[in-house]
N, C-alpha and C positions, 0 to 999 in steps of 0.2 A: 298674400298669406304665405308664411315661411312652412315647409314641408317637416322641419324640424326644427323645433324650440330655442333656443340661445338657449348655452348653458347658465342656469343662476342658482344660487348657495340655497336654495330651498326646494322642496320637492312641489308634487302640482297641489297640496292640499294645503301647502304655506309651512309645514313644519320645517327646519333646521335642517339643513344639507351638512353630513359631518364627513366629511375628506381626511380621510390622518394623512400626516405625511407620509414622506416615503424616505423612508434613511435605509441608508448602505448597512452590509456587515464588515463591520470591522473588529481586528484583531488584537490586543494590547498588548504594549509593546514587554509588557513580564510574562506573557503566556507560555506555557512549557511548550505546548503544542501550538504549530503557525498554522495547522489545519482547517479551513472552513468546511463549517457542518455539512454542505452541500455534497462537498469533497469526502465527507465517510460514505458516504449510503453506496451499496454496491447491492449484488446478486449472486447467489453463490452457484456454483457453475455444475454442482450435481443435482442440486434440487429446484432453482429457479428462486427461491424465497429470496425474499428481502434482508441483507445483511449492514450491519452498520459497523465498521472498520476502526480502530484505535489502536493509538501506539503503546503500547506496555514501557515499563520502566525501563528493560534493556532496548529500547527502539525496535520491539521486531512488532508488527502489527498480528491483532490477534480479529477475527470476526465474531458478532454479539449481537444476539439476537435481539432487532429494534425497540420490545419495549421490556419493560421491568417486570420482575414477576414476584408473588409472595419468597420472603428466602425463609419461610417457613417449608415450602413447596421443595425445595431446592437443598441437597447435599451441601457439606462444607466445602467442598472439594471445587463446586458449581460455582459460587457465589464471588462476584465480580462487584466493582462497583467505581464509577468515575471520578476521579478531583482534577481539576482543571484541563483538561480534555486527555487523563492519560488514565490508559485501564492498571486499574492493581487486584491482584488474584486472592481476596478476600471482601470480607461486607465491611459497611462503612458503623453497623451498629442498630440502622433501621431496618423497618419491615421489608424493605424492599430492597431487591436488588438484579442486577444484571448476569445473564447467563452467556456460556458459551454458546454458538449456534451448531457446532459441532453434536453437540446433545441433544438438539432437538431435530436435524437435515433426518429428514425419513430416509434417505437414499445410505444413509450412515449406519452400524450397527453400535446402538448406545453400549459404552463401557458398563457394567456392571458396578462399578464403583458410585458413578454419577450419576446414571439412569437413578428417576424416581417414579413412584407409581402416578403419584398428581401429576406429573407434564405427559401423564400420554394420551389427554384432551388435546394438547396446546400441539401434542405430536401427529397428531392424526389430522386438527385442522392444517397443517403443513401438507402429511400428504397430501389430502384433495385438493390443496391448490395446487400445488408442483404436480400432479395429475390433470388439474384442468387447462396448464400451462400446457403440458405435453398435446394434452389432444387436441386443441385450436391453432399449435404452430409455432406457436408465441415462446419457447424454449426448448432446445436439445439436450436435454444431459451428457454431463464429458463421461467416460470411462475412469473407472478407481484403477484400472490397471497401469502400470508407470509404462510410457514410451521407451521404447528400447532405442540407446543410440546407438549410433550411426557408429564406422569403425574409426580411428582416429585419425585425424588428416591433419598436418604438421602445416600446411598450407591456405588452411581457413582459419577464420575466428571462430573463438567460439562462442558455442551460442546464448551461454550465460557464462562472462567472465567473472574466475578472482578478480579482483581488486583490490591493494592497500594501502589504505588511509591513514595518515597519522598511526600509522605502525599496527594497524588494527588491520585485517584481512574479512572483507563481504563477498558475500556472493550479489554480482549484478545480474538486475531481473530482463537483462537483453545484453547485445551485440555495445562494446563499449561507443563505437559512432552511433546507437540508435537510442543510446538512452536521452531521454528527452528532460526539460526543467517541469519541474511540477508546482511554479507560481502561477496565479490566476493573473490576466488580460483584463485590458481594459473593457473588453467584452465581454468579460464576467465568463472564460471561457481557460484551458488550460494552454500555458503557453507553448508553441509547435517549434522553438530552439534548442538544438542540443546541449547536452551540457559540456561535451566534448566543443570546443573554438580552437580555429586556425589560428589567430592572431596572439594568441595564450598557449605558453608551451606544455606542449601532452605528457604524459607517461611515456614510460617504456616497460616493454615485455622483458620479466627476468623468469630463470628456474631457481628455485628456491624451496627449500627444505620442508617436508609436511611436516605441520606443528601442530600436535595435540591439546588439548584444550587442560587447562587443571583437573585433576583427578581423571584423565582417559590413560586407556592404557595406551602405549609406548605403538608407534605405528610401523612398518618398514620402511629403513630406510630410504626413500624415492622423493625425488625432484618434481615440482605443479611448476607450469608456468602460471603465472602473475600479471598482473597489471601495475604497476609500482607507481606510484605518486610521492611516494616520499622525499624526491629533489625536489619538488615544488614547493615554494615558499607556503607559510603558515594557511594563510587567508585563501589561498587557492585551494590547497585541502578543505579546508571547511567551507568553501564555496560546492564543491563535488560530497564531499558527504551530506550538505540540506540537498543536492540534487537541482541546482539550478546554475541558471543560465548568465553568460556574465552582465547580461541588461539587469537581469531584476537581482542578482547579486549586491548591486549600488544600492537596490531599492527595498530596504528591509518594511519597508510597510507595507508592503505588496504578501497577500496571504497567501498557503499554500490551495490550493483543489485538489492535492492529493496526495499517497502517500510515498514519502520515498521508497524505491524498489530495494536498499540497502539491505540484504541478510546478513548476519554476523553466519561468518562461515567456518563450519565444523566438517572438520576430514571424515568424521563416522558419518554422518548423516548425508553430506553431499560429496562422496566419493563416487559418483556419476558423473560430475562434472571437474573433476582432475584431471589435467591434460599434462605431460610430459614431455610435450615438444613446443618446441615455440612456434606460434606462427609466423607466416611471412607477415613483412611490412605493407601496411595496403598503399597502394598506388599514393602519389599525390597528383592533386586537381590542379592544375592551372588556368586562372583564371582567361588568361590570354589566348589558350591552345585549347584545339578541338581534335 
């Protein structure tokens, strides 16, 4: 007597054993966004809540709270709504629609413009969870107050470089050797190659003039260093701006898991991260020597 049954396409009472398949996700090759679903869901770092992450029309990503809510409920101001996996900051026409999560993080003080009376249900169930998170362990909230840096060392990197791409200037969300590709593994997992390769020629650190965005005012005269890409041929730029790696570079069918760190960088906003002297050159690795 077997201890355990063979497996057979019907259950013990004879009805129909129904197995669906199992199919992959994949990406089409017209999609604006090469992001897999899996690859939005994130957690927002003052409240714990559950956020789902999308690229806006200028590519900066924006976070949005997981499910849809009446846009009767919701300000014009609020109302969000997705076409092919990209946020645009108005409704689509229907009843429903997507909100910023910004509006409802309890740990956040609602604008008065967008606060509405109907989401302070939807606001209060946030708190107690992001409450029950705290008291079991299960999440830290970060502080709203900004880190103060460090004083300027002409001899590190920094720790979130310029960058510019096809004559466009980002802010990088790391260290330019530590930014990593954001295609998904054959393990259904995010790729751990940088986007920075030895065998593919790098950037170079320049000083270059701060440039005001249309319609800012006029900034003082002073020098950022940079990260300059723009000797590099076409396809290498836009291998570094999707943020990947030169394996899955080849491999355009290969989806993203996440989102690029790219910020389109603004002198008024990210004038913390303006460095005036270059850094040193980092070391190079030989493979041969120890």
């Amino acid at each position: 007597m077997r201890s355990h049954p063979a497996h057979t396409d019907h259950h013990w009472d004879g009805s129909p054993r129904h197995v669906p398949p199992r199919r992959s996700l994949q990406i089409a090759p017209n999609s604006p966004s090469r992001l897999l679903r899996a690859g939005q869901m994130g957690r927002c770092r003052y409240c714990g809540n559950r956020i789902d992450w999308y690229p806006r029309p200028d590519d900066r990503p924006i976070a949005l709270h997981p499910a849809e809510v009446a846009s009767a409920d919701v300000s014009q101001a609020c109302r969000w709504h997705l076409s092919g996996g990209i946020a645009h900051p108005h409704d689509d026409g229907s009843g429903w629609c997507r909100i910023p999560h910004a509006a409802l993080c309890p740990q956040q003080t609602p604008h008065s413009r967008v606060s509405s009376p109907r989401l302070t249900p939807l606001r209060r169930q946030l708190a107690l969870r992001s409450r029950r998170l705290v008291d079991t362990g299960a999440f830290t909230p970060a502080s709203h107050t900004p880190a103060t840096t460090a004083p300027e060392d002409g001899d590190k990197q920094p720790a979130r470089p310029v960058v510019r791409i096809l004559l466009v200037a980002y802010l990088g969300e790391g260290p330019v050797e530590d930014i990593r590709c954001v295609a998904q593994t054959r393990q259904r997992r995010r790729c751990t190659h940088p986007v920075l390769n030895q065998r593919s020629p790098a950037g170079r650190w320049m000083l270059l003039p701060t440039q005001p965005r249309s319609g800012q005012l006029t900034l003082p005269d002073t020098h950022m260093a940079l990260y300059d890409l723009g000797h590099l041929p076409y396809a290498e730029q836009l291998r570094w701006r999707a943020q990947r790696c030169i394996i899955h570079a080849a491999t355009p069918t290969a989806a993203d898991l996440a989102l690029a760190g790219w910020q389109p960088f603004d002198p008024l906003l990210h004038t913390a991260h303006i460095h005036t002297r270059l850094p040193a050159p980092a070391p190079h690795h030989h493979p041969g020597r120890r």
